[in-house]
N, C-alpha and C positions, 0 to 999 in steps of 0.2 A: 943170482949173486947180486947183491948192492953194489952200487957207485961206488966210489969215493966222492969226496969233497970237492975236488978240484973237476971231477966230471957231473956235477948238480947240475950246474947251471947249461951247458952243453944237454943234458937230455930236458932239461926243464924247453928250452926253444926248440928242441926237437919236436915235442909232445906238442908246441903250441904253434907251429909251423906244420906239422900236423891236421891241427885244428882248420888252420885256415885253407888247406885243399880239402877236407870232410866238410867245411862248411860250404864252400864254393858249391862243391856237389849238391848241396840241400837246396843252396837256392836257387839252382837251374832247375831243377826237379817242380819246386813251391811258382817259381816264375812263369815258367811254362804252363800252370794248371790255368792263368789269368792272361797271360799276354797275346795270346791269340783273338781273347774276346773284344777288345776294341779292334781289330784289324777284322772280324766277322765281314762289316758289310762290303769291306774291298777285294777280299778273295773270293765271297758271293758273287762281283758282279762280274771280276775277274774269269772266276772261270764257269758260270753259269749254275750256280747251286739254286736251287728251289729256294722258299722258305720250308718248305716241310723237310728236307734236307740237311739244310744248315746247323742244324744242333748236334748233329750227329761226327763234324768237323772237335767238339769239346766232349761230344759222350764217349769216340773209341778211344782218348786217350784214357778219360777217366775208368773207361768198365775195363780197360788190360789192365789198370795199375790197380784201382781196387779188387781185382779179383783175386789176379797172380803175386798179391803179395806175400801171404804166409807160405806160399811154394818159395817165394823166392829168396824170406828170412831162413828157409832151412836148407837150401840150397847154399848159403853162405856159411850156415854152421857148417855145411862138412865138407866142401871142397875149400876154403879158406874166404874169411870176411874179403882178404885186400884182394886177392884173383877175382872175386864177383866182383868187388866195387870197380876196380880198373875195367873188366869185359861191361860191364854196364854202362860207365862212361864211355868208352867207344862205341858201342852199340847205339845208345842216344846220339851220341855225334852223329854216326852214319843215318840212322832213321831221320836228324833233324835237318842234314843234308838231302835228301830224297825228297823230304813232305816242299823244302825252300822250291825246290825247281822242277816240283808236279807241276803236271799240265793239264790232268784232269781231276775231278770229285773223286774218282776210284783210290786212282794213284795218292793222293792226300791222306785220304781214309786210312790206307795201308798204314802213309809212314805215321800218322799218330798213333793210331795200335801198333806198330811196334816202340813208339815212342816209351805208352804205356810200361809196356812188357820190359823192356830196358829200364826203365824207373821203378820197377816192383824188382829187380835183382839190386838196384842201386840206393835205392831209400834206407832198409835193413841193414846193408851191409857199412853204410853210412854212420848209422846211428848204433850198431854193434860198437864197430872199429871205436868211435868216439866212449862208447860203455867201457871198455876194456882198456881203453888207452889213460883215462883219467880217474884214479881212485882213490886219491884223498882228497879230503871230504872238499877242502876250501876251494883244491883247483877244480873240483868235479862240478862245484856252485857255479863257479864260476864260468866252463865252458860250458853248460847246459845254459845257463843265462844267454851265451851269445846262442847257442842252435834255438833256443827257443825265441829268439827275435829274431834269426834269419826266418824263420818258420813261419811267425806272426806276418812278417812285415813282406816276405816275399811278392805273396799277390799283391800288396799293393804298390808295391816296384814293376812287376811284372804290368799292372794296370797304365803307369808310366810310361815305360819303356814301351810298348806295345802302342801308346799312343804318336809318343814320340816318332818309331819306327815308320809309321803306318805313315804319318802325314809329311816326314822328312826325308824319308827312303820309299819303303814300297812292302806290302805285306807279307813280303818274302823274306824280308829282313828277323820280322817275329819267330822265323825259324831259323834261320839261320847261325841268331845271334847265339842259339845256346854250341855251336860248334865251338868255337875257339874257345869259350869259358869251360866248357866239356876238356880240352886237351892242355890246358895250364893245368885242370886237378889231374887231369893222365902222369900229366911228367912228375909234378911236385906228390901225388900222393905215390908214385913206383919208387920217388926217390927216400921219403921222410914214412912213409908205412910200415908196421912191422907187420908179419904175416899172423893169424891165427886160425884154429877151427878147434869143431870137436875131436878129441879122441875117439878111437874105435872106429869101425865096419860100418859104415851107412846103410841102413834099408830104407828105401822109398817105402812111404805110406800110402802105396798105392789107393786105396781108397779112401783114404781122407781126404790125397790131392784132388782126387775126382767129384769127391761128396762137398769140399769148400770150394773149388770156383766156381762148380754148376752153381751151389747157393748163392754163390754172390755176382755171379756176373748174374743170374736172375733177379737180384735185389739192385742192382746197381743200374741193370738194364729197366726194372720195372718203374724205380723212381725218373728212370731220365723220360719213359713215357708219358707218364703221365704228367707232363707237361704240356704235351699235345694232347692225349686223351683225357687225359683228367682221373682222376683217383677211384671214382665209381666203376671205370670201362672193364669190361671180363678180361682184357688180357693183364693190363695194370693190377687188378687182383690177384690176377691165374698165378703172375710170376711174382705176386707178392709174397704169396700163401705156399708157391712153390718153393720157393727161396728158402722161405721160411722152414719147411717140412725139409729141404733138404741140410741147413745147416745144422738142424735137431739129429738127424740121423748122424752127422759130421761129429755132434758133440757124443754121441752114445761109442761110436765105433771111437774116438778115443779115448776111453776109456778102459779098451780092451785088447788094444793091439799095442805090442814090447816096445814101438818107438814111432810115437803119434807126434805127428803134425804139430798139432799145439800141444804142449803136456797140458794137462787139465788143473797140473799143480798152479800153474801160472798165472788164470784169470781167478783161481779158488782164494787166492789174495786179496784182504778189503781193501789196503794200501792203492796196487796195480791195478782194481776193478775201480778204484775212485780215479787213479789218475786217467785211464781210457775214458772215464767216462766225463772229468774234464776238460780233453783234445777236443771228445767230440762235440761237446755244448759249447767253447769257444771257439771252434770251427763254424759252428751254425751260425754265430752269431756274426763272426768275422764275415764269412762268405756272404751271407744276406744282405751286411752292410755295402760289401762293395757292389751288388747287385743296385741294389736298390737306389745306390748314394749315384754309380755311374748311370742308370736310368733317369733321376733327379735332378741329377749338373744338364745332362746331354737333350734329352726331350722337355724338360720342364725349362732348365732355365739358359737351352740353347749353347751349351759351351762348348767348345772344339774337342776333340779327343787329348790332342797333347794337354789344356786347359784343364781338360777334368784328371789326366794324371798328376799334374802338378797340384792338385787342390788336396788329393790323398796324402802329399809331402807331410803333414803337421800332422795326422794316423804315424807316419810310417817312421816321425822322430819320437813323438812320446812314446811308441812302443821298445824304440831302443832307450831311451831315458829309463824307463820306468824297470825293464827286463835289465839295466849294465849297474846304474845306478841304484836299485832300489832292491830290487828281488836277489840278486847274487849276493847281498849285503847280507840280508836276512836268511836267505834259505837255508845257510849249516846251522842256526838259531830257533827257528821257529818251528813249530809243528806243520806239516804242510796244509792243512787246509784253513791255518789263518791268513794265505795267502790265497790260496786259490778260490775262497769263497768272496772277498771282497771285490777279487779281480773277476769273478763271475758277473757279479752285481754292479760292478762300472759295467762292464761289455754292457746288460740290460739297461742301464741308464742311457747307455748311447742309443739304442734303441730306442729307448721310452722319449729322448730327446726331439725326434723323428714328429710327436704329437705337436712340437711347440711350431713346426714350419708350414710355412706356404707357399705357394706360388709366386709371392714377391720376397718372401723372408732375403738378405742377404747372406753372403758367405760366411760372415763372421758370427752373424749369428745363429743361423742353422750349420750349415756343414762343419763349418770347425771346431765349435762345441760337441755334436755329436763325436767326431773323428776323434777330437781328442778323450774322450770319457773311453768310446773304443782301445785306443792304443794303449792308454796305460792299465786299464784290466787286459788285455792279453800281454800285458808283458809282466801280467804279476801270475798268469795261469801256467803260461806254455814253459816256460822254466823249469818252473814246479815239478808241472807235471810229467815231462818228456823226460826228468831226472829222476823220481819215483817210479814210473811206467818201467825204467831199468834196473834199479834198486835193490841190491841185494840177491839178483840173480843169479842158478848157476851158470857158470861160463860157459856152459856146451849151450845152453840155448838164447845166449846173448842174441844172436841172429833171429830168432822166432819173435821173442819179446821186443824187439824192434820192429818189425814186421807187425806185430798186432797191435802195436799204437798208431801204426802207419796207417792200418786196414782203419780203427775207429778213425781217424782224421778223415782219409777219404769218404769213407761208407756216410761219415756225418756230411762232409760236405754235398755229396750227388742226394740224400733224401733231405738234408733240412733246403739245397735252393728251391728242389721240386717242389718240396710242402710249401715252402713258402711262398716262390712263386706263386703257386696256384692259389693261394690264401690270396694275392694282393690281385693278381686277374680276377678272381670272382671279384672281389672287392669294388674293383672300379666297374666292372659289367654293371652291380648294383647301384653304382651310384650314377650309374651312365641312364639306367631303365627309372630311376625313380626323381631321375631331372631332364626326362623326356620333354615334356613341357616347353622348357627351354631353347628348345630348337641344339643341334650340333655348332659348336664354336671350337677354334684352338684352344679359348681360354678354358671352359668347361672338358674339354678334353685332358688339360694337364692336371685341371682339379681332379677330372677323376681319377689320371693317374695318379698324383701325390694323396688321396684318399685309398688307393688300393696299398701304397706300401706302407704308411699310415698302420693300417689294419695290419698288415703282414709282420710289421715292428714291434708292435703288441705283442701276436704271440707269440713273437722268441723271444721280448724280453720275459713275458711268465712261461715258457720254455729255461730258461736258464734260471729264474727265481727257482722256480719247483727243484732243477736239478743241483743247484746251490744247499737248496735244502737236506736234499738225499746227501751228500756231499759231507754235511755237516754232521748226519748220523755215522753214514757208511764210514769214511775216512777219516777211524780217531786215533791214526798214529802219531805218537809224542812225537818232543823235537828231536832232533840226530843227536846220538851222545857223540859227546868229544872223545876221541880216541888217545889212547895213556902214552903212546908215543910220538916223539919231540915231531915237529911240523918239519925240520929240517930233514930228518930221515923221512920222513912220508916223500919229501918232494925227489927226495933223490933215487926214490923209484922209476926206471924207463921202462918202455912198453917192451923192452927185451926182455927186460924181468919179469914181465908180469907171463909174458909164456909158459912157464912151467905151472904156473897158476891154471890155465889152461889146458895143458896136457894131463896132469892130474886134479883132476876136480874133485 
């Protein structure tokens, strides 16, 4: 049943009070993938981690969250979006409690894999709720505009604060902090959420769930290896090809069982197969940057950790300028990939930008020109595409289709740093062995690091050209038609009403 008039405004701040505990949730999720990386060396010496070790403190979160995600988008289609998202937010809490006051490597290990596991029931069920809650057309621009610059700009808040934390607290703090942010969205999303799921009888897919995390904790674990092994080594392959063979099997068996895992209707979308596949190429490029750019501030041009978070600031504005101002404007207007091709091709610009710096360049001239070419191409992608990715959906599997843009985000980010990575280590090895000669110096040493990411910036910016391109084939959906009914009645739609939308699909 519709509102009235007098009750518009009353669900219109419901719906966007709302907003602001489903977004809270996103960005402890996005923050937490980066804020423990500058506190790495202090918990290393804190509690005795090896180097060979240490990576494994950022791999168990990432391989619980990228594997157990699409278990965890259908886990929220049918016991209810708002009950996952609430037990996932305490569950984070309690795991980020745990990893703050380990005392050993073991103990940490744990609470980040479950940190994982709790952010794969909590990502989906996130970005369902918000699918379902917003669906005409202008406020839909609109609040997809703000999740896609929490999204963007997350790690590079999380790069901040983590720096902050580390040198004005103590690296206990990088965990800690997501508790209390964890329990303001407890209260305010139990009080301002309306409840949904699918209709009908749930069956577990029992082997789909088994055929997609084996595949991906296999691909997620194989790309984190080979970083230490390197891409050639037999196990780095073994679980590449494994991965692979088993997500193929993942894709045949659903195809044939009454209520699979992913429907296959879903990704058979050029639309949702273009927006996945923009998450994941402005993921690459996001993530590399903050690699690369916090490697560049900190070993090259010696900056403190809080210093080099604060230098991400002017990234972390133009991507809300560009995603509040500029893409929610246009998005109900445009066809989506007039936006998300140009905002591909800034991300590579900032990239390519990378060619113009050196070991003396200044800040204004290298870091802030790349940063900002980065921020405002993702904030003309991640909008887009996080909005599209959901689009037109049926409501039963609001939960899944959240869950599989989540999986392309993550899965993009654990193989393009690894690739990359390893593209900018060889890099400087080579330029390390062919200025031999030279004898070992600091100064030659930072060259050859600023020459290894150099090279690594390249190819993701022809990494995102090439995928820019497919983009341009793949994703030729017109602009959003205007819908024939008045904007006032759309707005006075609440997410109560939109329930029986979901009860009868």
């Amino acid at each position: 049943m519709a509102t009235t008039k007098a009750q518009a405004p009353a669900a219109t701040s419901r719906r966007w009070a709302a907003l602001f505990f489903i977004g809270l949730a996103q960005l402890m999720i996005v923050l937490d993938g980066t804020v423990v990386n500058i506190a790495l060396p202090s918990l290393q010496r804190d509690l005795g981690i090896s180097d060979g070790d240490r990576q494994w403190i950022i791999t168990a979160y990432t391989l619980a969250f990228g594997s157990l995600l699409l278990l965890g988008g259908r886990i929220a289609d049918y016991t209810g979006r708002k009950r996952t998202f609430l037990i996932g937010l305490l569950g984070f809490a309690g795991a980020s409690a745990l990893g703050g006051a380990a005392s050993t490597f073991e103990l940490l290990l744990s609470a980040r894999a479950l940190q994982g596991g709790f952010a794969a029931l909590l990502g989906p069920s996130a970005l369902s709720l918000l699918t379902v809650t917003f669906t005409q057309p202008k406020e839909r621009a609109k609040a997809f505009g703000i999740w896609g610059a929490i999204t963007a700009v997350g790690g590079a808040i999380g790069l901040l604060a983590g720096g902050a934390l580390t040198d004005y607290l103590d690296w206990r703090w990088c965990l800690y902090v997501s508790v209390p942010i964890a329990l303001i969205a407890v209260i305010g999303g139990y009080a301002m959420l309306t409840e949904s799921r699918s209709e009908g009888k749930a069956r577990l897919d029992v082997p789909g769930v088994l055929l997609v995390t084996s595949g991906l904790v296999a691909v997620v674990y194989g790309t984190g290896r080979a970083e230490s092994d390197g891409w050639g080594s037999a196990k780095v392959v073994g679980l590449l090809v494994g991965g692979a063979v088993l997500l193929a099997a993942f894709a045949m068996v659903e195809k044939r069982v009454s209520q699979p895992m992913l429907p296959p209707r879903l990704i058979a979308d050029r639309t949702r197969g273009g927006a996945y596949l923009s998450v994941g190429l402005a993921t690459i490029g996001m993530f590399g940057a903050f690699l690369f750019m916090t490697y560049y501030l900190q070993a090259v041009k010696g900056y403190s950790p809080i210093r080099t978070g604060v230098a991400f600031l002017p990234m972390t504005v133009a991507v809300l300028v560009s995603a509040s101002a500029l893409t929610t404007r246009l998005l109900p207007k445009l066809p989506p990939r007039t936006l998300i091709i140009p905002g591909l091709l800034l991300i590579a610009s900032g990239m390519l930008w990378l060619r113009t710096m050196e070991t003396g360049t200044a800040y204004v001239q290298g870091v802030l020109v790349s940063g900002l070419l980065l921020g405002l191409g993702a904030g003309l992608v991640m909008p887009v595409a996080f909005n599209y990715a959901t689009r037109g959906i049926d409501p039963r599997d609001a939960g899944v289709a959240s869950a599989s843009v989540n999986t392309s985000q993550q899965i993009s980010s654990s193989i393009g740093t690894a690739l990359l990575n390893t593209i900018a280590t060889s890099a400087t090895a080579d330029y390390l062995a062919s200025h031999a000669s030279q004898g070992r110096s600091p100064l030659l040493a930072r060259q050859a690091m600023l020459d290894g990411f150099v090279t690594a910036g390249t190819w993701a910016a022809g990494i995102l050209v090439t995928g820019a391109l497919i983009i341009a084939v793949l994703m030729n959906t017109p602009r959003p038609q205007q819908q024939a009914v008045p904007e006032d009645a759309e707005t006075e739609r609440t997410p109560e009403d939109a329930e029986p939308l979901l009860s009868h699909p």
